[in-house]
PQR file with spaces between the fields and no chain letter, atoms N, CA, C, O and H, PARSE charges and radii, in Angstrom:
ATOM       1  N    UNK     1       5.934   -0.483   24.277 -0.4000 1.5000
ATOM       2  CA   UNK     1       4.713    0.289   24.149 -0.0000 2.0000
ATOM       3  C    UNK     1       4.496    0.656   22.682  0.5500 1.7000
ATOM       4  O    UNK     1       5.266    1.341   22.008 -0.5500 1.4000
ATOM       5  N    UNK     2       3.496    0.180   22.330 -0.4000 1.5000
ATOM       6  CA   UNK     2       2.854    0.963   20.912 -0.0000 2.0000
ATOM       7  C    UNK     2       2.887    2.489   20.752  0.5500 1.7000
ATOM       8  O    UNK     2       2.635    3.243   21.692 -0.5500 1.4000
ATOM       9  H    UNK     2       2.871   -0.376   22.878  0.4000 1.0000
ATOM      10  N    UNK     3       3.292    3.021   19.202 -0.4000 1.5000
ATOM      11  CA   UNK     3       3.634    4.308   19.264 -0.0000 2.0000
ATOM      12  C    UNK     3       3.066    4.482   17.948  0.5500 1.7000
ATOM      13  O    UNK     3       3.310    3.720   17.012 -0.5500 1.4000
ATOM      14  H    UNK     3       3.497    2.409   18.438  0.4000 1.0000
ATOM      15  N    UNK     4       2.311    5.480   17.880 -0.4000 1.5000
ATOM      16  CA   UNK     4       1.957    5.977   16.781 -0.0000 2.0000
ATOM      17  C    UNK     4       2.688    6.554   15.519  0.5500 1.7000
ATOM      18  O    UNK     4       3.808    7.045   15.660 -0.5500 1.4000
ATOM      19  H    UNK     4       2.112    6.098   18.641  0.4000 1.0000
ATOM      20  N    UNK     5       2.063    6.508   14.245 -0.4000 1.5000
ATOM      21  CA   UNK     5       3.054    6.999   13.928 -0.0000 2.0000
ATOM      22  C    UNK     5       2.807    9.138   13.366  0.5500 1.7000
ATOM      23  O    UNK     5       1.962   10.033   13.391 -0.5500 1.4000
ATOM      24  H    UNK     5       1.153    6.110   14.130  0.4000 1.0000
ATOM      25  N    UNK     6       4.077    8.898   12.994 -0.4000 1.5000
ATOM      26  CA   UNK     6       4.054   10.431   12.556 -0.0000 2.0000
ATOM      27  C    UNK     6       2.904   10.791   11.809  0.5500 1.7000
ATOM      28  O    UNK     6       2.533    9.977   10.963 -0.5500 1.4000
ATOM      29  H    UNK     6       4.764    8.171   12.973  0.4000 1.0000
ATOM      30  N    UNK     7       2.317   11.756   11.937 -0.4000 1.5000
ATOM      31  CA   UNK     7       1.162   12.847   11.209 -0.0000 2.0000
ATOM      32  C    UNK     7       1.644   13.105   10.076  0.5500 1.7000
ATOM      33  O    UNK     7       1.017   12.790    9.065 -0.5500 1.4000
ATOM      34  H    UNK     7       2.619   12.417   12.625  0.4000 1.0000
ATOM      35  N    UNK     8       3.151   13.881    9.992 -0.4000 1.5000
ATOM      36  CA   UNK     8       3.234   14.361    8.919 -0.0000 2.0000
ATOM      37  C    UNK     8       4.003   13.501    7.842  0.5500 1.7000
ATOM      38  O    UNK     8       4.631   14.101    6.969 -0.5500 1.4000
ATOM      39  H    UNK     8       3.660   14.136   10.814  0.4000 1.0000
ATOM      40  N    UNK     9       3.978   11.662    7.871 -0.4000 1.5000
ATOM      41  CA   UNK     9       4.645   11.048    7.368 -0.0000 2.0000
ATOM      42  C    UNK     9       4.233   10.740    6.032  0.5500 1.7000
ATOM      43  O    UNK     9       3.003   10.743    6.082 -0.5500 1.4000
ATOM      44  H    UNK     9       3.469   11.174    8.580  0.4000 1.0000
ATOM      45  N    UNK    10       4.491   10.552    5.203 -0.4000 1.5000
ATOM      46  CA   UNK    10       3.592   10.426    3.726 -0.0000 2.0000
ATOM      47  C    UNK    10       3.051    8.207    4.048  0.5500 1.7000
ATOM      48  O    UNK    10       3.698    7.288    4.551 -0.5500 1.4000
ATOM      49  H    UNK    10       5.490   10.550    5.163  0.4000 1.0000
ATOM      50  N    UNK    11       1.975    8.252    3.581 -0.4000 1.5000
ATOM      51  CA   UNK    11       1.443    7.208    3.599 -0.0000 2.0000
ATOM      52  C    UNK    11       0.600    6.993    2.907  0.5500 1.7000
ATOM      53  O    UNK    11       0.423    7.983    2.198 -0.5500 1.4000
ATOM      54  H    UNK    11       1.450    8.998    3.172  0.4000 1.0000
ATOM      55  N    UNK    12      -0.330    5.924    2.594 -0.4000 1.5000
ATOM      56  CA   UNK    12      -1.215    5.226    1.408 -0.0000 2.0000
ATOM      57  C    UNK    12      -2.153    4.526    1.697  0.5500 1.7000
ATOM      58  O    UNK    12      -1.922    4.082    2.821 -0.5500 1.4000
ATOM      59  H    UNK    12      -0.186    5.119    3.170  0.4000 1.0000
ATOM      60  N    UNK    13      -3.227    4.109    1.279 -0.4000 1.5000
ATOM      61  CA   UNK    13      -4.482    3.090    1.681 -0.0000 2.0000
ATOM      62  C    UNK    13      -4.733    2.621    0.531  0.5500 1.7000
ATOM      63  O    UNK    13      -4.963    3.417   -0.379 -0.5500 1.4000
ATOM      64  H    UNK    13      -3.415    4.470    0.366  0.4000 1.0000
ATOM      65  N    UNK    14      -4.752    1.262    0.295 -0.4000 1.5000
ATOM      66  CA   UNK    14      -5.762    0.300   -0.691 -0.0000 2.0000
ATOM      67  C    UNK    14      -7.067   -0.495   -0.258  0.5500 1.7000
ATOM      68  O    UNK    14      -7.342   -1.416    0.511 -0.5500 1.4000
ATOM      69  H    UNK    14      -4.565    0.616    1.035  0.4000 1.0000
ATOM      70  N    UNK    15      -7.819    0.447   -1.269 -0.4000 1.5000
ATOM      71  CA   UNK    15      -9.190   -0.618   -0.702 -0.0000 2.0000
ATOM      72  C    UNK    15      -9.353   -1.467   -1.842  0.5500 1.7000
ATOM      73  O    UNK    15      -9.672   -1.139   -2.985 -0.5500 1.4000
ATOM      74  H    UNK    15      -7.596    1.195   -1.894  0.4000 1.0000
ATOM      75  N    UNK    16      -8.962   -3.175   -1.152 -0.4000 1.5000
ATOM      76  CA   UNK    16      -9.361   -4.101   -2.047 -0.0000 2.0000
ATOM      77  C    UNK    16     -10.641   -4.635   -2.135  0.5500 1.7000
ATOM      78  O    UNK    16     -11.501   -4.568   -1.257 -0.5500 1.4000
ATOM      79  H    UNK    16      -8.703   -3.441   -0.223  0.4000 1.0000
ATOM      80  N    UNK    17     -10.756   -5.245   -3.381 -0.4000 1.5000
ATOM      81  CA   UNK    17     -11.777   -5.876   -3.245 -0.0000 2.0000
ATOM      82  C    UNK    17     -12.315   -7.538   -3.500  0.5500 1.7000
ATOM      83  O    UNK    17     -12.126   -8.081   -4.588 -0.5500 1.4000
ATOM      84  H    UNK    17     -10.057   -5.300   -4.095  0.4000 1.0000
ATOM      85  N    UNK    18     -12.811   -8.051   -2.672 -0.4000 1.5000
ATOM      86  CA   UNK    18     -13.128   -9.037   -1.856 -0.0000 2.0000
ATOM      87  C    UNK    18     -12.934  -10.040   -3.401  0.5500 1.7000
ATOM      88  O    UNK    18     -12.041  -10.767   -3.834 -0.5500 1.4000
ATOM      89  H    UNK    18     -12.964   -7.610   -1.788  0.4000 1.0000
ATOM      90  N    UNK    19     -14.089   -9.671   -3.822 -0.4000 1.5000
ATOM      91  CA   UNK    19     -14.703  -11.001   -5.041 -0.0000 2.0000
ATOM      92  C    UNK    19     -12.951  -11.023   -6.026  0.5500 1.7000
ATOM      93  O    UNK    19     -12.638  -11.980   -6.734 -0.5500 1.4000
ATOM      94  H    UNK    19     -14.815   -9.080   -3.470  0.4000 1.0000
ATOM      95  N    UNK    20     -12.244  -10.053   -5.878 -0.4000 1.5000
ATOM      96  CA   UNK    20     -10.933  -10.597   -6.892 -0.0000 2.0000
ATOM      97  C    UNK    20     -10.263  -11.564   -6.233  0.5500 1.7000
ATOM      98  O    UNK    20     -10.407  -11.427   -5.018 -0.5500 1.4000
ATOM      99  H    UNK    20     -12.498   -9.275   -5.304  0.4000 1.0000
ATOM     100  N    UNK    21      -9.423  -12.712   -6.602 -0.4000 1.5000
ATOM     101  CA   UNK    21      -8.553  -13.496   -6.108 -0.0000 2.0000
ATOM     102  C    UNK    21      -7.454  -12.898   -5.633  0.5500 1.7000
ATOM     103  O    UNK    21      -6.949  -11.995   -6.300 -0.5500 1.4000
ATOM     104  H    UNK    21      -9.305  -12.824   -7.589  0.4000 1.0000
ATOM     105  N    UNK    22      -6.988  -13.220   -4.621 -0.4000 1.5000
ATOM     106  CA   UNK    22      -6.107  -13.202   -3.829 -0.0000 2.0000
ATOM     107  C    UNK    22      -4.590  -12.673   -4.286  0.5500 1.7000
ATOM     108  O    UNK    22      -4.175  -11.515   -4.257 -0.5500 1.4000
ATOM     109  H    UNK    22      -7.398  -13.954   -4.080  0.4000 1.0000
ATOM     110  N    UNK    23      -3.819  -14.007   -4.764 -0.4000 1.5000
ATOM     111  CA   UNK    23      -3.083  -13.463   -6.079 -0.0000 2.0000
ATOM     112  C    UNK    23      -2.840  -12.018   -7.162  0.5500 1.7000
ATOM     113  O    UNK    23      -1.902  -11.307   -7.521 -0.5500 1.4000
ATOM     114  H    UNK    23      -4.157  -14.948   -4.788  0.4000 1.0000
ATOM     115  N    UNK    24      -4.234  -12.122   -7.375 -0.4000 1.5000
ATOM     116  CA   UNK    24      -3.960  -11.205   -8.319 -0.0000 2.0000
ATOM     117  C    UNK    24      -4.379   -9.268   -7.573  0.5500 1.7000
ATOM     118  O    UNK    24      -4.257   -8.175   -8.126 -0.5500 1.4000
ATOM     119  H    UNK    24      -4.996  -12.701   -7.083  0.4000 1.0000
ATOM     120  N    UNK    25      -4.818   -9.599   -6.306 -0.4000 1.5000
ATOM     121  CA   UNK    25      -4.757   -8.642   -5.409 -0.0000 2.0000
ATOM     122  C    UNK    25      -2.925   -8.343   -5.143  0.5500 1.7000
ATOM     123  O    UNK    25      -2.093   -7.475   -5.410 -0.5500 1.4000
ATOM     124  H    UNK    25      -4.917  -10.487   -5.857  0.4000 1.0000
ATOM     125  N    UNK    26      -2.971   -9.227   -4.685 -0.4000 1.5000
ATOM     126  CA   UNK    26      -1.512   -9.020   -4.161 -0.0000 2.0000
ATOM     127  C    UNK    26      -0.655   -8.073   -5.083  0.5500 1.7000
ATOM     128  O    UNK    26      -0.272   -6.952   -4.747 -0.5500 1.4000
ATOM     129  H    UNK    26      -3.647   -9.932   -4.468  0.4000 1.0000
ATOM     130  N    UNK    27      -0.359   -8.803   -6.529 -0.4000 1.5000
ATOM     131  CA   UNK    27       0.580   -8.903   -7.680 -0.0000 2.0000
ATOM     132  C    UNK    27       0.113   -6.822   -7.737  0.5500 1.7000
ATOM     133  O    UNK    27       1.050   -6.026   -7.676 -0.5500 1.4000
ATOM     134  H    UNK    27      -0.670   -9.713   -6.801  0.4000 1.0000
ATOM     135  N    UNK    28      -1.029   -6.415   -7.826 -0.4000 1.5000
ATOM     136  CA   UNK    28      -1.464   -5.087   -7.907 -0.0000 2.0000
ATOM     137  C    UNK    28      -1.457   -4.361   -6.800  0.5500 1.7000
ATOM     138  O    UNK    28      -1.781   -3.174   -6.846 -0.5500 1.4000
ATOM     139  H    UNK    28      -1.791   -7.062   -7.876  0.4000 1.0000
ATOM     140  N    UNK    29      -1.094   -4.953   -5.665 -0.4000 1.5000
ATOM     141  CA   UNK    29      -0.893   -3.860   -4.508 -0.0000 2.0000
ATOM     142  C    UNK    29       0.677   -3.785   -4.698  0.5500 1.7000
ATOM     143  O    UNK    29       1.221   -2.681   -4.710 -0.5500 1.4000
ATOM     144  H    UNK    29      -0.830   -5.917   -5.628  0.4000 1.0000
ATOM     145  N    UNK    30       1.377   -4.895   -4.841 -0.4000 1.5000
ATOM     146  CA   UNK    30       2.735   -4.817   -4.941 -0.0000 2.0000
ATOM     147  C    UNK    30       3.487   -4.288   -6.173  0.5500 1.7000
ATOM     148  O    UNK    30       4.717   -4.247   -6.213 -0.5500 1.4000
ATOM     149  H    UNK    30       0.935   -5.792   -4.832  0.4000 1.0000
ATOM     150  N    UNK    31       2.808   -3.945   -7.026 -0.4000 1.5000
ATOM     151  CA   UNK    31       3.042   -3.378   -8.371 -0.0000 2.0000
ATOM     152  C    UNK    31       3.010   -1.486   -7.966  0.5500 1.7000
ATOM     153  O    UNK    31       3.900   -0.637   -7.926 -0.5500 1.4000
ATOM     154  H    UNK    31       1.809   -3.978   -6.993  0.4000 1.0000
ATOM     155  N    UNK    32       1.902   -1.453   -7.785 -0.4000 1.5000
ATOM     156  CA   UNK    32       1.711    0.000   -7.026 -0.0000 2.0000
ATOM     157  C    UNK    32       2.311    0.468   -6.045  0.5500 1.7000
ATOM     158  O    UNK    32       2.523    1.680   -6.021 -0.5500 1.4000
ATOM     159  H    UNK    32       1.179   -2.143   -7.818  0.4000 1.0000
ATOM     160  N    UNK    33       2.766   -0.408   -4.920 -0.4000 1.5000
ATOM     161  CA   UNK    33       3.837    0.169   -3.898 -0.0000 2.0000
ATOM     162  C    UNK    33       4.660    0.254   -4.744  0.5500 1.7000
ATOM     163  O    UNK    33       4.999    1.435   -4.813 -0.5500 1.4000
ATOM     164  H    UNK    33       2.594   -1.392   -4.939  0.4000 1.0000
ATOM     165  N    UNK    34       5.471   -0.670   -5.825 -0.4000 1.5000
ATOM     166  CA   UNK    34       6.645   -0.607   -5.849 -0.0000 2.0000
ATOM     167  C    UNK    34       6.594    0.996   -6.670  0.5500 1.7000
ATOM     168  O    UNK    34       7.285    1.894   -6.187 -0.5500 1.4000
ATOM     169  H    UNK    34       5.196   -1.630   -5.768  0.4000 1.0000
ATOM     170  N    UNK    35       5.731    1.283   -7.934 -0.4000 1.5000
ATOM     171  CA   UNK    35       5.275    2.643   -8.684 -0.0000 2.0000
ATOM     172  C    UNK    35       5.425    3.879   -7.371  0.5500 1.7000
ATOM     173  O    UNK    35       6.102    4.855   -7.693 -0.5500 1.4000
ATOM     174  H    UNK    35       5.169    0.554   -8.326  0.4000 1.0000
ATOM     175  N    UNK    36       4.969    3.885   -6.256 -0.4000 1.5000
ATOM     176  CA   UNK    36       4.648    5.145   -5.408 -0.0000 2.0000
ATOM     177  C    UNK    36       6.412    5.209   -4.559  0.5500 1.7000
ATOM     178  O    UNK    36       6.851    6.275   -4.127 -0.5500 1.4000
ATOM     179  H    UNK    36       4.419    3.092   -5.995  0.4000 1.0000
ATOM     180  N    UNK    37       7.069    4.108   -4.478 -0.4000 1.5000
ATOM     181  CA   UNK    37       8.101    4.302   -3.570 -0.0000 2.0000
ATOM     182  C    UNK    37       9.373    4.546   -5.185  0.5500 1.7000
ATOM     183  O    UNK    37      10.415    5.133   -4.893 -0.5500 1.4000
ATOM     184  H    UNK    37       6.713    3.242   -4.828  0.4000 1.0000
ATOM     185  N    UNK    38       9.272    4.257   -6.178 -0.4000 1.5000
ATOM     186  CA   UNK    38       9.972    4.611   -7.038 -0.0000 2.0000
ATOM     187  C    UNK    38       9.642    6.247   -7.108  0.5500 1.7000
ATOM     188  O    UNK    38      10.439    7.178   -6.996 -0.5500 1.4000
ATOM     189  H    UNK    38       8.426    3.780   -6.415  0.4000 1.0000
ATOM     190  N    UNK    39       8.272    6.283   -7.319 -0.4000 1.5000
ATOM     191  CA   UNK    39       8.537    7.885   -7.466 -0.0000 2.0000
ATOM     192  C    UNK    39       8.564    8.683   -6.229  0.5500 1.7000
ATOM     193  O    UNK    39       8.457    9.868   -6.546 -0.5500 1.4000
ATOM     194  H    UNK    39       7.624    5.526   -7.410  0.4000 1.0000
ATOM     195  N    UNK    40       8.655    8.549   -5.047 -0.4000 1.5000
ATOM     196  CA   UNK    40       8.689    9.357   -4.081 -0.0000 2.0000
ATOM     197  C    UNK    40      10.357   10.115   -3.366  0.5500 1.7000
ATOM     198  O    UNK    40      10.572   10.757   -2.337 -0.5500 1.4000
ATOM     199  H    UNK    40       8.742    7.587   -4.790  0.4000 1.0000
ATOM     200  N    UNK    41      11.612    9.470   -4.921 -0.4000 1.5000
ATOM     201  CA   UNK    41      12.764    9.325   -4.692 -0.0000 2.0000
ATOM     202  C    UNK    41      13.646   11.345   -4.625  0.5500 1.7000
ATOM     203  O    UNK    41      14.848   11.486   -4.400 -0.5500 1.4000
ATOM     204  H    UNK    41      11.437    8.949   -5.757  0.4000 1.0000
């Protein structure tokens, strides 16, 4: 069964955008997770 998750869990949203390539979406979402989970230590 699907389970929601916690309310009080810390979490994040990226709104990308369409017209950038793919790639270079990625390389900047994964740059920034890695920035938010380094500092959340």
């Amino acid at each position: 069964m699907f389970q929601l998750p916690n309310e009080n869990s810390k979490r994040f949203v990226a709104v990308l955008n369409r017209k950038i390539e793919t790639g270079r979406i990625m390389n900047a979402l994964g740059h920034m997770t890695a920035g938010l989970a380094g500092g959340s230590g």
